[in-house]
C-alpha positions as CSV (number, residue, x, y, z in Angstrom):
1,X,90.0,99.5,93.9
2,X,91.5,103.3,94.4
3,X,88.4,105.6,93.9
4,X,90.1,109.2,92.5
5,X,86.1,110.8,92.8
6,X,85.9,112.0,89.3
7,X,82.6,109.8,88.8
8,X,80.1,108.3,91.0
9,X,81.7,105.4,93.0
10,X,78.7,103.2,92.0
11,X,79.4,103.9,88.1
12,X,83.1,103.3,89.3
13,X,82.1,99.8,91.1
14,X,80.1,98.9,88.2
15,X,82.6,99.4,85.5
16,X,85.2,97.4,87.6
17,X,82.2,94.5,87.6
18,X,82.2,94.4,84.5
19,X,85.8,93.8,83.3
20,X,86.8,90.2,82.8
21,X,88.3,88.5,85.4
22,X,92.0,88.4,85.6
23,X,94.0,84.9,85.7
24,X,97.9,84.8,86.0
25,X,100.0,87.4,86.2
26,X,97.9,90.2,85.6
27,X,95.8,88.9,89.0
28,X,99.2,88.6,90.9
29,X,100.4,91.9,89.9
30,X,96.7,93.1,91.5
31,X,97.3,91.7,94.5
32,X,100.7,92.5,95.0
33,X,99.9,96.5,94.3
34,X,97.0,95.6,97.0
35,X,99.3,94.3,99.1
36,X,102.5,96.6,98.8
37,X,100.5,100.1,97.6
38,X,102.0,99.9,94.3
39,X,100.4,102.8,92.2
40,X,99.0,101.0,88.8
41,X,96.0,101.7,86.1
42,X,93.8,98.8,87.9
43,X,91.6,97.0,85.7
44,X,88.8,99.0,84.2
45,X,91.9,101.7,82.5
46,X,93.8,98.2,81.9
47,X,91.1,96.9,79.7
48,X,90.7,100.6,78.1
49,X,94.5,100.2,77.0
50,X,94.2,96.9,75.6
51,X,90.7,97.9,73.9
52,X,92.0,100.7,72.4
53,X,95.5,99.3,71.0
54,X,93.1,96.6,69.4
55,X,90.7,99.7,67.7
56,X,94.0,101.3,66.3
57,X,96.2,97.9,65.3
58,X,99.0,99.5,67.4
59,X,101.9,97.3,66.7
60,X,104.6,99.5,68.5
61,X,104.1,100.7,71.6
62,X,105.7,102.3,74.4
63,X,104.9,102.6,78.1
64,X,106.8,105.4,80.2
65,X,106.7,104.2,83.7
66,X,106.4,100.9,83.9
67,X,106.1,100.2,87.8
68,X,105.8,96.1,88.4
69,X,104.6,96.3,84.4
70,X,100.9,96.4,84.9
71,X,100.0,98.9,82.2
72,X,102.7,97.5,80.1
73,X,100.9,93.4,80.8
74,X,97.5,95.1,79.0
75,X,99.9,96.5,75.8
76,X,101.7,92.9,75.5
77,X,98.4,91.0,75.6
78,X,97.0,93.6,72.8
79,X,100.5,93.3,70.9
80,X,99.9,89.3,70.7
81,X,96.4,90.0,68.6
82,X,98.2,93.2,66.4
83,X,101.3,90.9,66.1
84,X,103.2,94.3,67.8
85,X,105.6,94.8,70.7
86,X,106.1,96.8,73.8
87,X,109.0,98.9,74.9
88,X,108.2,100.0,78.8
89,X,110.6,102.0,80.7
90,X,111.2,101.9,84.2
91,X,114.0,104.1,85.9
92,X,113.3,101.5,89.5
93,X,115.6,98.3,88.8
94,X,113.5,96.6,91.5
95,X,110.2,97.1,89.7
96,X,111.8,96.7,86.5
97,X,112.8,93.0,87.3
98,X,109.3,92.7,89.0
99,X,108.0,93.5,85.7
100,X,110.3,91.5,83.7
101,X,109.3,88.5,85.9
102,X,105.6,88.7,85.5
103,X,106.3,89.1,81.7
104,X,108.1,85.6,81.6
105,X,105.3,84.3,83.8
106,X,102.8,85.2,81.4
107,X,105.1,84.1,78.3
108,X,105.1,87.6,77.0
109,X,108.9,88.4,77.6
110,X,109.5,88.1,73.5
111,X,106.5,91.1,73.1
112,X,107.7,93.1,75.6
113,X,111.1,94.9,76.7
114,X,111.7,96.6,80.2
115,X,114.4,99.6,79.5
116,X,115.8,100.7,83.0
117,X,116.9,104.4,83.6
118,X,115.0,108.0,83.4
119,X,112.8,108.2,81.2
120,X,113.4,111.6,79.4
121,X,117.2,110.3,79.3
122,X,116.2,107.0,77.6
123,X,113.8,108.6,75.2
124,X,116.3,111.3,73.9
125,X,118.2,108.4,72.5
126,X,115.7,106.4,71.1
127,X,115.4,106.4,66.9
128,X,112.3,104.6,67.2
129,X,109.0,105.5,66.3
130,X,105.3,104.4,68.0
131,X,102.2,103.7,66.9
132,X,100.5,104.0,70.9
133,X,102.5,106.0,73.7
134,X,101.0,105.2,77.2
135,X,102.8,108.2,79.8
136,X,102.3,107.2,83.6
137,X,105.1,109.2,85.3
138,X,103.6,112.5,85.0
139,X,102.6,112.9,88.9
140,X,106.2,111.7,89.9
141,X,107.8,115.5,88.8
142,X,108.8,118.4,91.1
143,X,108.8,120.6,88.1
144,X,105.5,122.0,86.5
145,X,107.6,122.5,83.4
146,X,109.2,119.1,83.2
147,X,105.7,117.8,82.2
148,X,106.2,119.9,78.3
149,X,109.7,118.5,77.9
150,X,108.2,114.7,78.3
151,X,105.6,115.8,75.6
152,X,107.9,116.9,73.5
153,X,109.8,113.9,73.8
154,X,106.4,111.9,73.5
155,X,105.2,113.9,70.3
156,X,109.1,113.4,68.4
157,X,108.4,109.5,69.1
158,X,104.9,109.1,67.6
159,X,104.1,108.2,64.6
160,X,101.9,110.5,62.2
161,X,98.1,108.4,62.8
162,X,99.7,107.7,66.4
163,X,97.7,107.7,70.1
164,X,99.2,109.2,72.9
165,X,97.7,108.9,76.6
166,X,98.6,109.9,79.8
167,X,97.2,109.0,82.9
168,X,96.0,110.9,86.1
169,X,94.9,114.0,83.6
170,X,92.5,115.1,86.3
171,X,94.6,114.4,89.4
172,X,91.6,113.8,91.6
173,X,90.2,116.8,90.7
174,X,93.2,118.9,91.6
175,X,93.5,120.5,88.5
176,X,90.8,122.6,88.6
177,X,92.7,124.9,91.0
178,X,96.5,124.2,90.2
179,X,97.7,127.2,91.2
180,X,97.4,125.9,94.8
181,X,98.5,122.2,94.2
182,X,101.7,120.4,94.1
183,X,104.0,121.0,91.2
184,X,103.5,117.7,89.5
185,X,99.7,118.8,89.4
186,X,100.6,122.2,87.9
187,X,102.9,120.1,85.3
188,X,99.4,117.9,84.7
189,X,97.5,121.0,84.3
190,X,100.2,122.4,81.9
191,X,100.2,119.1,79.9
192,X,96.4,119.3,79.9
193,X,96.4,122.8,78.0
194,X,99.4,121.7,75.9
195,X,98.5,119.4,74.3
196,X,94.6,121.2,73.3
197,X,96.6,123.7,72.0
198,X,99.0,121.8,70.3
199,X,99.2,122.2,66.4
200,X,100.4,118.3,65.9
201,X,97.7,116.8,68.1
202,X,93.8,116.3,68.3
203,X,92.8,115.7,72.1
204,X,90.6,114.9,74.6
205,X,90.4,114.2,78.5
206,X,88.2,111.0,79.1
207,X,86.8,110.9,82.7
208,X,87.8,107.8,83.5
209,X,89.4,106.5,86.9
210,X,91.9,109.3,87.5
211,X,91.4,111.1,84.0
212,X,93.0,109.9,80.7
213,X,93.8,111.9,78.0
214,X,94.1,111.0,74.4
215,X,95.8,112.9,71.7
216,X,96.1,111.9,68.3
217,X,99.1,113.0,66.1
218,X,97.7,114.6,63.1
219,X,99.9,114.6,59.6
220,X,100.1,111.9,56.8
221,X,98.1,108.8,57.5
């Protein structure tokens, strides 16, 4: 378990105690991100996904960055109980077909569909619209400003009533002085104030693992 020192490690440890266990693929995919220092959500933010697309009856769903599909595993399971699906995008072909493999392995390949290429690219042509948008690529920029074009992009694909997250909101702490951090931190700071000031969304930063924020998109319900 990556410790990001935004809470105590003991609440940390006990939260991750407290999740139940994985079988299958999701406890493969663990060990193999143990194992090869793949960067995924980890169980406790897992379980926060799945909990969550439950609460809101997401039935469409999108996950951008799909790595080996860890994040996007959580969404299918929750898609199964809100009869839903998952699109998850993944511009690595060798972690998309690590993904897609796992899927089949946990019999969830007709829930959920691995898109390869850029994410930005794949999401300007897209005519679909989401009910839950899960953004995990947000540390991977070397602009500070490509951060707001992803939200845009993110905020044109949700639905009025829709959830958008994004992981590592707190970078470790890192945003509390961006102006001396990497660029992808200043982008994540950037996002942080956008989308509190933004006039379609409701937000919030939950301090949980690396930091998770949560914006709702307000209109017509």
């Amino acid at each position: 378990m990556k410790y990001f020192g935004i809470t105590d490690r003991k609440v940390e440890e006990y939260m991750y105690g407290l999740v139940p266990p994985r079988e299958g693929a999701l406890s493969d995919m663990e060990a193999q991100a143990e194992r090869e220092g793949v960067p995924i959500i980890g169980p406790v933010e897992g379980h926060f996904l799945y909990t969550l697309a439950l609460a809101v009856r997401a039935k469409d769903m999108l996950d951008v960055g799909t790595a080996i599909g860890y994040s996007a595993m959580w969404l299918a399971l929750a898609s199964q109980r809100t009869g839903g699906r998952v699109v998850s995008l993944e511009k690595d072909p060798s972690r998309a077909s690590w993904a897609e493999a796992y899927m089949r392995q946990a019999g969830l390949s007709s829930v959920c569909a691995v898109r390869r290429g850029d994410a930005a690219t794949l999401m300007r042509g897209m005519e679909e619209s989401f009910d839950l948008i899960f953004l995990d690529i947000l540390t991977q920029f070397d602009r500070a400003d490509a951060s707001l074009e992803l939200l845009d992009l993110c905020v044109r694909r949700l639905r009025p009533g829709g959830v958008l997250l994004s992981d590592n909101a707190l970078r470790s702490g890192q945003v509390l002085d961006p102006a001396h951090s990497s660029p992808s931190t200043q982008g994540i700071a950037a996002f942080n104030r956008a989308i509190m000031e933004h006039p379609r969304l409701s937000s919030t930063i939950i301090p949980l693992r690396d930091g998770v924020s949560m914006s709702v998109k307000l209109g017509e319900l």
